[in-house]
C-alpha positions, 0 to 999 in steps of 0.5 A, spaced: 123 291 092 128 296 088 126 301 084 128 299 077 133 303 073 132 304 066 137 306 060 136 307 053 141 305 047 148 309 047 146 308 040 140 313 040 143 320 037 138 324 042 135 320 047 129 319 044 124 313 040 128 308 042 128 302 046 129 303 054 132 296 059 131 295 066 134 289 068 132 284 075 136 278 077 131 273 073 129 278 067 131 284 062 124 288 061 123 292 056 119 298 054 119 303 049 121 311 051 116 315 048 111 310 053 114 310 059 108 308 063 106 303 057 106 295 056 113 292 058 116 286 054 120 281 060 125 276 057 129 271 060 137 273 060 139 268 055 133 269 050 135 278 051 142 275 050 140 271 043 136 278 041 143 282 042 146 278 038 141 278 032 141 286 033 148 285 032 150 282 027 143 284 023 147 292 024 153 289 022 150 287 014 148 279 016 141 277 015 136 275 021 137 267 018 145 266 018 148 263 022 154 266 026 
C-alpha cells in the first residue's frame, strides 16, 4: 500500500482549520487539519463529487435545496 498524500484547500487563506483530502483508486478520504491522526470520513468518488458540486454552488449564492 502507498502512502497516502494529503492536500489542503487552495481556498484556506493560511493552511489552517480546514479540510484535507487524500484520495485512493475506490474512495476520497477526508480528515480535518487541525487533527491529523483523528477521525477520517471515506466517501466514494461519486458521493465527494455531489459534495463538490454542493459546496460549489452553495459558495456561488445558491442554497443547498436548489437544483442545478
Amino acid at each position: 500500500m502507498q502512502p497516502l498524500t494529503w492536500r489542503k484547500s487552495t481556498y484556506s487563506p493560511d493552511g489552517s482549520n480546514c479540510l484535507e483530502i487524500a484520495t485512493t483508486p475506490a474512495t476520497i478520504l477526508v480528515r480535518d487539519s487541525k487533527k491529523p491522526n483523528g477521525p477520517r470520513l471515506a466517501l466514494r468518488p461519486a458521493t465527494w463529487t455531489r459534495f463538490a458540486a454542493h459546496t460549489a454552488a452553495d459558495a456561488h449564492g445558491r442554497n443547498w435545496g436548489s437544483r442545478p
